[in-house]
C-alpha positions as CSV (number, residue, x, y, z in Angstrom):
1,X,96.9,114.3,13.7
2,X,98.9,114.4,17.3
3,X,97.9,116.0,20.3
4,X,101.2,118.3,19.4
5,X,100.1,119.2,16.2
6,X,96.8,120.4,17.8
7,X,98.3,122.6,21.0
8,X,100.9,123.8,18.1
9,X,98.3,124.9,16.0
10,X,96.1,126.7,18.7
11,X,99.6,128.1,20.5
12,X,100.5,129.3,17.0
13,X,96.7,131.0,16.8
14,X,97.2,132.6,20.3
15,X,100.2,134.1,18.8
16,X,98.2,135.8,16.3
17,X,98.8,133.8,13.2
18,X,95.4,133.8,11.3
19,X,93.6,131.8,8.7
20,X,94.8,132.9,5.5
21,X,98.2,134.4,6.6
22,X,101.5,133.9,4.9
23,X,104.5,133.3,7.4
24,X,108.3,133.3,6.8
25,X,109.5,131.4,9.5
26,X,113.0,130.9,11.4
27,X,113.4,128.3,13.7
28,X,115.2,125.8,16.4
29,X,113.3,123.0,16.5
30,X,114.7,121.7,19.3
31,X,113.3,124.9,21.3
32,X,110.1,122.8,21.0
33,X,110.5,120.0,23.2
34,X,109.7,116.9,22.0
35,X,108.2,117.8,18.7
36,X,109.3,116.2,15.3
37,X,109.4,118.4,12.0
38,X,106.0,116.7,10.7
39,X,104.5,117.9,14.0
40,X,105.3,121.1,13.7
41,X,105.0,122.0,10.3
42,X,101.3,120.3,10.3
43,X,100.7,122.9,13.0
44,X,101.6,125.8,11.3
45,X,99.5,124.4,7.8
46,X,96.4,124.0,10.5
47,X,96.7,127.3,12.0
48,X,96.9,129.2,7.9
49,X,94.3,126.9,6.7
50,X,93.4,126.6,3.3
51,X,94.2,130.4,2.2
52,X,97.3,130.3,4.1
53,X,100.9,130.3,2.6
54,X,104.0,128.6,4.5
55,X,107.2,129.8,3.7
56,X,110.4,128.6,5.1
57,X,114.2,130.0,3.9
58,X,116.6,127.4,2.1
59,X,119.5,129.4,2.6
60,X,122.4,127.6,1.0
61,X,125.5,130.1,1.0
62,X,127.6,127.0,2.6
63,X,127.1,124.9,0.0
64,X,126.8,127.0,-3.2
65,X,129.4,129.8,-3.0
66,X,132.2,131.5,-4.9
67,X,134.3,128.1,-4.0
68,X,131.6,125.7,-5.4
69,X,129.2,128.0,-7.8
70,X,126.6,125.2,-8.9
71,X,122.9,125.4,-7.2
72,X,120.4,122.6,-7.9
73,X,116.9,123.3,-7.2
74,X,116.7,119.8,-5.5
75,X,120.0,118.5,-4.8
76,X,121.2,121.8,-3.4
77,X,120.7,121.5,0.3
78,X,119.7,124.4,2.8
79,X,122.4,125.0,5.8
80,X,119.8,126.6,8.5
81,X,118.3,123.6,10.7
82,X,116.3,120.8,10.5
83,X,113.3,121.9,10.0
84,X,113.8,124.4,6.4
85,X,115.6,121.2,5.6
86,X,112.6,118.8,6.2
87,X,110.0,120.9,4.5
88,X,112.1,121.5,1.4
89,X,112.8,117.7,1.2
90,X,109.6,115.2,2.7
91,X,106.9,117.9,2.0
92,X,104.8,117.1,-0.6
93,X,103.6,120.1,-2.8
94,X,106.9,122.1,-2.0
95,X,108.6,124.7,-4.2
96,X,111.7,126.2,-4.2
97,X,112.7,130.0,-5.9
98,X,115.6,129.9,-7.6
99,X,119.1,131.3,-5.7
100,X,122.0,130.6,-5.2
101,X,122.4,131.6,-1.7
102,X,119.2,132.9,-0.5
103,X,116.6,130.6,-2.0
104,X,113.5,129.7,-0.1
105,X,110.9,127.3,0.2
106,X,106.8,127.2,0.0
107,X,103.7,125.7,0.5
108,X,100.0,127.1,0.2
109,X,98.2,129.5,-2.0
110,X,100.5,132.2,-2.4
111,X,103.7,129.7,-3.1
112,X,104.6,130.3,-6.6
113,X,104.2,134.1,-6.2
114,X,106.6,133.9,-3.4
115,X,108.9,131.6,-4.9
116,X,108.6,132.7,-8.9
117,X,110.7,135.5,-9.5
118,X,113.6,135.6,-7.4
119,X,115.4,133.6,-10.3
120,X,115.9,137.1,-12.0
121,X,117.3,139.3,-9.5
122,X,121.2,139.8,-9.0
123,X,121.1,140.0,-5.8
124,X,120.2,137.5,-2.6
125,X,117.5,139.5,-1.6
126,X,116.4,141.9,-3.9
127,X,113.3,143.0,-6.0
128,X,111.9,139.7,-6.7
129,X,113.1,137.8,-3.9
130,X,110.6,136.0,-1.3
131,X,111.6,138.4,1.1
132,X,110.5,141.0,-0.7
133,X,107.1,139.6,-2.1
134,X,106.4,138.4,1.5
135,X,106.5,142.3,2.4
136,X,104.4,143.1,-0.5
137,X,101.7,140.4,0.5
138,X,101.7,142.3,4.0
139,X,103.0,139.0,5.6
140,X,104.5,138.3,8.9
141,X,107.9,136.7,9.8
142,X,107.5,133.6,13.0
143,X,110.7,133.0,15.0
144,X,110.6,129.8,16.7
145,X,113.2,129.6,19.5
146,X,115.4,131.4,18.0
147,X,115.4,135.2,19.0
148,X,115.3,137.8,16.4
149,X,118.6,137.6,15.0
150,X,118.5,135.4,12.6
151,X,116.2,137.7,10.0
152,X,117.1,137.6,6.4
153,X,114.4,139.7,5.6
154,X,116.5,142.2,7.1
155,X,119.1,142.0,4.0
156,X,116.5,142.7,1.7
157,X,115.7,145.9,3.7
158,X,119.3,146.3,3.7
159,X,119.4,146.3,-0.2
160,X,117.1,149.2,-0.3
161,X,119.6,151.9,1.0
162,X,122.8,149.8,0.7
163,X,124.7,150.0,3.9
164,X,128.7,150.1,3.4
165,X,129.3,146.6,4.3
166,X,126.7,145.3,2.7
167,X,128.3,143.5,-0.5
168,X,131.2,141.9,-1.6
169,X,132.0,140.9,-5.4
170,X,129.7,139.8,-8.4
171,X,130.5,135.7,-8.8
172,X,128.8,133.7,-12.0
173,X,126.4,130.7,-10.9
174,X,126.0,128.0,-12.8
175,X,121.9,127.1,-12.1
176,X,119.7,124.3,-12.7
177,X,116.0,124.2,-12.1
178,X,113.4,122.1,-11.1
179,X,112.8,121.5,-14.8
180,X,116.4,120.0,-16.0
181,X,117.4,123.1,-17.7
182,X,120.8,124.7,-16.7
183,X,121.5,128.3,-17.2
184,X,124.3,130.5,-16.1
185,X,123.9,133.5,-13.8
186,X,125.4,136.0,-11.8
187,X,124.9,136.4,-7.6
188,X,126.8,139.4,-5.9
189,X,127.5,137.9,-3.3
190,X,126.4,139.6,0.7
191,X,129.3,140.6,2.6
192,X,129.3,141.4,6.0
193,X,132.8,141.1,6.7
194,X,134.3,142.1,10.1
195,X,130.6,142.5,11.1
196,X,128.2,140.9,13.7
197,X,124.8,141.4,12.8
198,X,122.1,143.0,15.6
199,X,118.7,142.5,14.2
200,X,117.4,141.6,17.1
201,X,117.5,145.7,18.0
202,X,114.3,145.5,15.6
203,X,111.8,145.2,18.5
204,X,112.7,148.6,20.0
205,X,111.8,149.8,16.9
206,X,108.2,147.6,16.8
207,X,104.9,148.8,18.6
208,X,101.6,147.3,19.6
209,X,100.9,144.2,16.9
210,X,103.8,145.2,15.2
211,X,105.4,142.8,17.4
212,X,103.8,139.6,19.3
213,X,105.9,137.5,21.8
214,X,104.5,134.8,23.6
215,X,105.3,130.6,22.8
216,X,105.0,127.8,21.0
217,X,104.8,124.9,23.0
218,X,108.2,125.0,25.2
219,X,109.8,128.1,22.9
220,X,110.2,131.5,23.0
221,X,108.0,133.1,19.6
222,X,108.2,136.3,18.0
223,X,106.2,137.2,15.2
224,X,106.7,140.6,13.3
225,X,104.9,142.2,10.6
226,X,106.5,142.7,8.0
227,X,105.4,146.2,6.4
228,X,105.7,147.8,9.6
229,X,109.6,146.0,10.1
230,X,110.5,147.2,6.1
231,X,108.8,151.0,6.8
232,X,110.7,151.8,10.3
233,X,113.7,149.2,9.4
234,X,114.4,151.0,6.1
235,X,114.1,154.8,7.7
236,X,116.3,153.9,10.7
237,X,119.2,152.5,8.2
238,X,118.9,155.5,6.2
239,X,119.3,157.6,9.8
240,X,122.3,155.2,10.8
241,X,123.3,152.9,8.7
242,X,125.4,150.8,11.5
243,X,122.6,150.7,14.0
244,X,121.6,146.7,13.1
245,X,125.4,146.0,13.6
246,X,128.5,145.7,15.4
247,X,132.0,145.7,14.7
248,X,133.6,142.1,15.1
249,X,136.9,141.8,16.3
């Protein structure tokens, strides 16, 4: 174990992740400094412990779309940074819920929960997705160096009340688990167009421990949790359902 392992770990603590949590995290990893993907993700693991869950998304939309519909539970890679990318692939223990767009990865106690059921929804983030089942845990969400921005949770909030530019069309998948076996199914696909999403306007929304800021080695962390985000998230959509967006040019 590295001495950067160790101050991740106890930064990660200070934060006010806790033995037996389960995190969804977003990161930058080069917001760290000099840390390496092993380093970092052996930091988190220490700070959860035993009971602890570690959950990273393996979003894959630029790789399995409407223009090449085939995911692979393994050979299907994630699009989001280095570090989803080296816990899906060099961790050992690792599994991956079935999507083709919005999959995710996990490690930990509560892993195949998180990851188990998404494989039935129709949508990238609805009933059964991680996302969802993170919420229903009473989870929290870590973003490393990245700002608030990039939240998927927030889609799956999103699906609840169904914002106008929410989807696009329905598009057939052709899917193939960890397993061997292939399958066919349909993805409507997430929209968005001529839209710049705001999620970061989450935080005026957040009180108290709702919301921690504070760092991880040399980045800027937040760390939400997530019942509180879905409750005031979902009611402000359903007052304004533009108020996490912008119009793009």
């Amino acid at each position: 174990m590295t001495e950067l392992t160790k101050q991740i770990s106890l930064d990660a603590k200070k934060l006010g992740i806790n033995e037996g949590d389960t995190i969804l995290v977003h990161s930058s990893l080069r917001s760290l400094g000099i840390a390496s993907p092993r380093e970092v993700i052996d930091g988190l693991l220490l700070a959860l412990g035993d009971e602890g869950t570690l959950v990273f998304p393996a979003l894959s939309y630029l790789n399995c779309n409407p223009n090449n519909p085939v995911f692979d539970y393994y050979e299907t890679k994630s699009n989001i940074g280095a570090l989803p990318e080296y816990f899906r692939t060099e961790v050992e223990g690792v599994v991956r819920s079935m999507s083709p767009t919005h999959s995710c990865c996990a490690l930990g106690k509560n892993a195949d929960y998180i990851t188990s059921g998404q494989k039935d929804d129709v949508t990238p983030c609805g009933e059964n997705s991680p996302f969802r089942r993170l919420m229903k845990l009473g989870g929290k969400i870590l973003f490393i160096g990245c700002g608030m921005r990039p939240n998927t949770s927030m889609h799956a909030v999103e699906e609840l009340s169904v914002p106008d530019y929410l989807y696009g069309g329905d598009f057939e998948y052709t899917m193939t688990d960890k397993d061997g076996n292939t399958y066919k199914a349909m993805c409507r696909a997430h929209g968005f167009k001529g839209v710049a999403q705001r999620y970061e306007r989450l935080a005026d929304l957040l009180n108290g421990d709702e919301l921690k800021i504070g760092k991880i080695l040399k980045a800027d962390c937040h760390l939400v949790d997530t019942k509180a985000m879905w409750e005031k998230a979902d009611k402000k959509y359903r007052e304004d359902p533009h108020y996490f967006i912008e119009m793009s040019e």
